[in-house]
C-alpha positions as CSV (number, residue, x, y, z in Angstrom):
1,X,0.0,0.0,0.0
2,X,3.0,2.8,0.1
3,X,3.5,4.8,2.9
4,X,1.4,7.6,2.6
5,X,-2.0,5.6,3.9
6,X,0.4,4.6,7.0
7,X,1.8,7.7,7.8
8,X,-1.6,9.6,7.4
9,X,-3.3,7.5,9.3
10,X,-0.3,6.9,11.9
11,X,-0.9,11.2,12.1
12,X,-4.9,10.6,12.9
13,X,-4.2,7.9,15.6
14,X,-1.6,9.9,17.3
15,X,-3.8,12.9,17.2
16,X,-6.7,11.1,18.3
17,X,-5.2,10.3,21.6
18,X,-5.0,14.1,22.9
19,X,-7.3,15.0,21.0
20,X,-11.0,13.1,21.5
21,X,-12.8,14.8,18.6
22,X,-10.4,13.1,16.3
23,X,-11.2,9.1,17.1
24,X,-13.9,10.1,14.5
25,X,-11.6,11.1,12.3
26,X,-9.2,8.2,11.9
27,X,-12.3,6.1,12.0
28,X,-13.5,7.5,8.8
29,X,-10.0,8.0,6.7
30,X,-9.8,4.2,8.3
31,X,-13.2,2.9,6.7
32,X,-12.3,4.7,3.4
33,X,-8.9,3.0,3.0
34,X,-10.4,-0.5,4.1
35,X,-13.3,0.1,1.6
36,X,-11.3,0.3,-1.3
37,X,-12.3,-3.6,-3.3
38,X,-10.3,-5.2,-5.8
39,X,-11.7,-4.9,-9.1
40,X,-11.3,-1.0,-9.6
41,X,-13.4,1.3,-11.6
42,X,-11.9,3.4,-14.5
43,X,-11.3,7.0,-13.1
44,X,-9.0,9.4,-15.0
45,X,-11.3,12.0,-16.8
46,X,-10.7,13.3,-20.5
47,X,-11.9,17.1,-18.9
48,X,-10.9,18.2,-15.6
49,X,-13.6,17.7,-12.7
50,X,-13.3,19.9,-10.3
51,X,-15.1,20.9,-6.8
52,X,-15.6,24.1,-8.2
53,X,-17.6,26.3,-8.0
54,X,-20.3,25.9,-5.6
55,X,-20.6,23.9,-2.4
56,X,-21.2,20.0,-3.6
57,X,-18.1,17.8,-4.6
58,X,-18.1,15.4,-6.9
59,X,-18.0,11.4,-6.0
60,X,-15.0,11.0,-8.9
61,X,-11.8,11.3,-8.2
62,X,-8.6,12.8,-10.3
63,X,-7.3,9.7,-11.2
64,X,-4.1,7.7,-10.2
65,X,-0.7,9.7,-10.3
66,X,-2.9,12.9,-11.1
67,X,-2.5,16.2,-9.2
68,X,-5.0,19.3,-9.0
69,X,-5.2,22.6,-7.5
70,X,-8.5,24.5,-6.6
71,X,-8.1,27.7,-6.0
72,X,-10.7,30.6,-5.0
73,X,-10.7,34.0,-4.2
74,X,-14.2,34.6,-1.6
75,X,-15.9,38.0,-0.4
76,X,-18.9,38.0,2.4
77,X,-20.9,40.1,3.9
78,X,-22.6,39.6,6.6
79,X,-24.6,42.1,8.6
80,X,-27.2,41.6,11.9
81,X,-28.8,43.8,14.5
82,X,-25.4,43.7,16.5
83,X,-22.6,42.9,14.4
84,X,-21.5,44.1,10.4
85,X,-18.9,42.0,9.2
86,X,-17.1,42.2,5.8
87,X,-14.6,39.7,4.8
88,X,-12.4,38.1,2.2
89,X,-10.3,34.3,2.0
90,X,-8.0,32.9,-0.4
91,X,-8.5,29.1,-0.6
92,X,-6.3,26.6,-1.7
93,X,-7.3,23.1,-2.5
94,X,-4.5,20.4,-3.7
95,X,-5.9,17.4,-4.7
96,X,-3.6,13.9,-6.1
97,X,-4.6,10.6,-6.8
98,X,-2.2,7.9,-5.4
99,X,-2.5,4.2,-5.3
100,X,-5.2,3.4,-7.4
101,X,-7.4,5.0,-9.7
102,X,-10.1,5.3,-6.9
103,X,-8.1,7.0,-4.0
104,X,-7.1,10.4,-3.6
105,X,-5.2,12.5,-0.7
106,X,-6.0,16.2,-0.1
107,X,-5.1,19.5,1.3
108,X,-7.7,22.4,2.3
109,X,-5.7,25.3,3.2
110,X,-7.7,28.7,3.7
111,X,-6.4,32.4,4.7
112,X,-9.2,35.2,5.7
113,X,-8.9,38.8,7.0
114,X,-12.1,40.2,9.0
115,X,-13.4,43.1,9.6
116,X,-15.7,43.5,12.2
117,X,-17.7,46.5,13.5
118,X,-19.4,46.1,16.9
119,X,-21.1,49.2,18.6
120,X,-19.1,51.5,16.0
121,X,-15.8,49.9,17.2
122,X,-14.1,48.4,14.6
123,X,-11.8,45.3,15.2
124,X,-10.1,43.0,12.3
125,X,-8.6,40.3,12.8
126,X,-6.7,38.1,9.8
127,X,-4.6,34.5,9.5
128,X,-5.3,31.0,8.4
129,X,-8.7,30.0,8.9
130,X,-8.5,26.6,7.5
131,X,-6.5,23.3,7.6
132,X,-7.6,20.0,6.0
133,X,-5.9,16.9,5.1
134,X,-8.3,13.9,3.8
135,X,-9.0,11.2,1.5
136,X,-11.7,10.5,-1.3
137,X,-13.0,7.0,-2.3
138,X,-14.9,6.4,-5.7
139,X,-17.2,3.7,-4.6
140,X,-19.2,2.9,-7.7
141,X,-20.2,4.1,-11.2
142,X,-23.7,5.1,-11.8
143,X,-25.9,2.0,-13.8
144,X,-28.9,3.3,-15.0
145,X,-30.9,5.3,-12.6
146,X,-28.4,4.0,-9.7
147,X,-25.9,7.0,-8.7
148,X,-22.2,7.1,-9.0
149,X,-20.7,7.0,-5.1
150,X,-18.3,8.4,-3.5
151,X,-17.0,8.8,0.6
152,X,-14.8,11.4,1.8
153,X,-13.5,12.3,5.3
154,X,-11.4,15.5,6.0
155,X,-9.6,16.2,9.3
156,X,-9.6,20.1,10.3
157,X,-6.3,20.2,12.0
158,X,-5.7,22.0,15.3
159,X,-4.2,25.6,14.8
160,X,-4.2,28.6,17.5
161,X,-4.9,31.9,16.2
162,X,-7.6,34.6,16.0
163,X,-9.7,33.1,13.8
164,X,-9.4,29.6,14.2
165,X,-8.8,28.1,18.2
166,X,-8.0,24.3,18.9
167,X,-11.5,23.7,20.4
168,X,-12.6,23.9,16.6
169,X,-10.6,20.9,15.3
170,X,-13.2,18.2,14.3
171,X,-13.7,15.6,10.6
172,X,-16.1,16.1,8.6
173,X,-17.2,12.6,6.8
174,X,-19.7,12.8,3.2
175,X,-21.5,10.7,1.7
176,X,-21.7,11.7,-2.3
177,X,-24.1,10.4,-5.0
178,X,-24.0,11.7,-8.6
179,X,-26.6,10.7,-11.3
180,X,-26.0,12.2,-15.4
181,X,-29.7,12.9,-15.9
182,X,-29.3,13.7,-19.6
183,X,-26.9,14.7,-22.1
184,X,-26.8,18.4,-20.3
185,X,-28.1,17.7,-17.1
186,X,-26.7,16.0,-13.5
187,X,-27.4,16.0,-10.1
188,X,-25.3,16.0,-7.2
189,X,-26.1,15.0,-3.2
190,X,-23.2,15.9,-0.5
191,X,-24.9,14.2,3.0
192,X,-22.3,15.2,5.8
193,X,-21.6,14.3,9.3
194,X,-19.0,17.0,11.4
195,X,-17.4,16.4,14.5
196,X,-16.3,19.7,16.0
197,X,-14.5,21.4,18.6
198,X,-13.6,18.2,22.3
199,X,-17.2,17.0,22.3
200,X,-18.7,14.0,21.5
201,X,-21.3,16.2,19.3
202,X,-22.1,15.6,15.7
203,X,-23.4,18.0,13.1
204,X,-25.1,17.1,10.0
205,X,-25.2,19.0,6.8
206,X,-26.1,18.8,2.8
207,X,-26.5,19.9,-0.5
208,X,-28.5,19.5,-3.6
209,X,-26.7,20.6,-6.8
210,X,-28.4,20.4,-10.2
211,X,-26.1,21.4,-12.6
212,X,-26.4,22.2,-16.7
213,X,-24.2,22.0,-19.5
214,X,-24.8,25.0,-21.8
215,X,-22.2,23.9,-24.5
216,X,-18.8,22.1,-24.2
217,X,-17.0,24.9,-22.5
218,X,-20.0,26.8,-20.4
219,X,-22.1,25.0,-17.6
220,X,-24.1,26.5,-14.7
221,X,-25.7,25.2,-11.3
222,X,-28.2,26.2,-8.8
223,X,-28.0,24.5,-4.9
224,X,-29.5,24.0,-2.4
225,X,-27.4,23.7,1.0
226,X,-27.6,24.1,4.5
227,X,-27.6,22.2,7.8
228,X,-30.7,20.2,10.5
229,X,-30.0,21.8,13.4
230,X,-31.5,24.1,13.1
231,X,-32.8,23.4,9.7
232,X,-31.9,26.7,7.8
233,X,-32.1,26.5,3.7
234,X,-29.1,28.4,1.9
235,X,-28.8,29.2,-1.9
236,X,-26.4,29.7,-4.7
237,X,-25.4,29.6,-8.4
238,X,-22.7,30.6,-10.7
239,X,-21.3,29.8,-13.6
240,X,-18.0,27.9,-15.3
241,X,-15.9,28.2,-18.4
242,X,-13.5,25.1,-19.6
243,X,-10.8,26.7,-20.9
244,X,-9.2,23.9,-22.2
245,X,-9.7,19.8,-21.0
246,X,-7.4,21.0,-17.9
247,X,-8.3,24.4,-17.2
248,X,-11.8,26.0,-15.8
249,X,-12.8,29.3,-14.3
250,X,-15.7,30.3,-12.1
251,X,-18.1,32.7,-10.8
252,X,-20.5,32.3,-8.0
253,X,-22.8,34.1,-5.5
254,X,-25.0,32.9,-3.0
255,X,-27.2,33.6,-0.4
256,X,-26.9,32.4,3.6
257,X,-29.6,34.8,5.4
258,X,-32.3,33.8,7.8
259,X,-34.5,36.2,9.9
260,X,-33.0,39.5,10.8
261,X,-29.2,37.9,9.5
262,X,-28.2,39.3,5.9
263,X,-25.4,37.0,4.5
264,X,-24.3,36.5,1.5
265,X,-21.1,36.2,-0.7
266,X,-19.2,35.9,-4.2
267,X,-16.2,33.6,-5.3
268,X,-14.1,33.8,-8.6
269,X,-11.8,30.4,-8.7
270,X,-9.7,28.9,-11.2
271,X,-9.0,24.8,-11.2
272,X,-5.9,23.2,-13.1
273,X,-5.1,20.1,-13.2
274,X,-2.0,18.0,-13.8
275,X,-1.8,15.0,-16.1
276,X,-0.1,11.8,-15.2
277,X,3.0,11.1,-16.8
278,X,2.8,8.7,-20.1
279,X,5.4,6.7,-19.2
């Protein structure tokens, strides 16, 4: 198996033991690796498929000796009856497919700068707001009306900062369907389960992305997403542009208000990907 499954999971175990949130964790980046069958499924894409834009990820993966990058530039605002907040993040998403054409490793790395005014004070803050490592598991190709499958679990590791304390580290496990409806048409379903900050409690989460192929280099999507508890419905769309089979661009905006909250954001991204070697 290589030593990158060992030593990742040897990093989960030994952060599992100080660190109770993360038994969950290694338990799911364990299940993925122990999942994977022998007769594999062909993964390796002639276009790039990328998590972008939008919340729902794909249940594909890049494809064995493949690497990508995801990368997105985000603005929200987001204004109640106490707080206005403005705020912008750079994300970084590195993806690369190792051991078999099912399996890939990734990185989730995120920096955001705040701006906060409370009671006309202003107070900003700024640093690394994100940091994932986790694994992705193609399960099954769809057959008919039966959806492709995927798994994923993604450990937020501890950091100490402004905007991110070590009572916030946590996984986040997903399951992920995917049907082609038609020609132009496809559905996605991300149904999550967090574990955040020491205790034992669990969050779940989803998203419902319909997405449509305007021609071979435009597509666009509208979801559906939020969380149960409570159960609060967000929305979002945008747009992509295939610049070339390993090359896309996006646009999106959504909205995340609720009662007296006004919330809402845009992202511009760009996903490249690169190919395996012919050799």
């Amino acid at each position: 198996m290589g030593l990158e499954v060992p030593t990742f999971l040897a990093f989960l175990a030994i952060q599992s033991i100080f660190n109770p949130a993360m038994k969950f964790s290694f338990t799911c980046c364990l299940l993925v690796i122990l999942a994977i069958p022998g007769s594999l499924y062909a993964q390796y894409n002639e276009q790039i498929r990328s998590g972008r834009p939008g919340q729902a990820i794909g249940p594909f993966t890049v494809g064995l000796k493949v690497s990508q990058i995801q990368a997105g530039y985000n603005y929200n605002s987001f204004a109640s009856k106490d707080l206005e907040r403005s705020g912008h993040s750079e994300y970084l998403v590195v993806r690369h497919g190792f051991l078999t054409e099912n399996l890939e490793l990734s990185t989730v790395l995120a920096w955001t700068q705040i701006d906060d005014q409370i009671n006309n004070t202003d107070i900003k803050s700024n640093g690394l707001s994100d940091f994932r490592l986790g694994a992705r598991y193609h399960v099954t190709d769809q057959e008919g009306w039966k959806p492709a499958i995927g798994i994923q679990g993604r450990a937020l590791i501890k950091i100490d900062n402004d905007l991110m304390s070590s009572e916030m580290t946590g996984v986040k496990c997903v399951l992920i369907t995917g049907n082609k409806l038609t020609d132009r048409f496809s559905f996605i379903s991300n149904w999550a389960i967090s574990s955040k900050r020491t205790k034992d409690n669990l969050v779940g989460s989803y998203v419902l992305n319909l997405s449509y192929s305007i021609d071979d280099q435009f597509g666009t999507f509208v979801e559906l997403y939020g969380g149960f508890d409570p159960y609060r419905p967000f929305v979002d769309t945008g747009i992509s542009y295939l610049v070339n089979n390993d090359l896309q661009l996006d646009f999106s905006i959504g909205y995340q208000g609720y009662s007296d909250v006004d919330d809402w954001y845009a992202d511009a991204g760009i996903s490249w990907r690169v190919k395996r070697s012919k050799n």
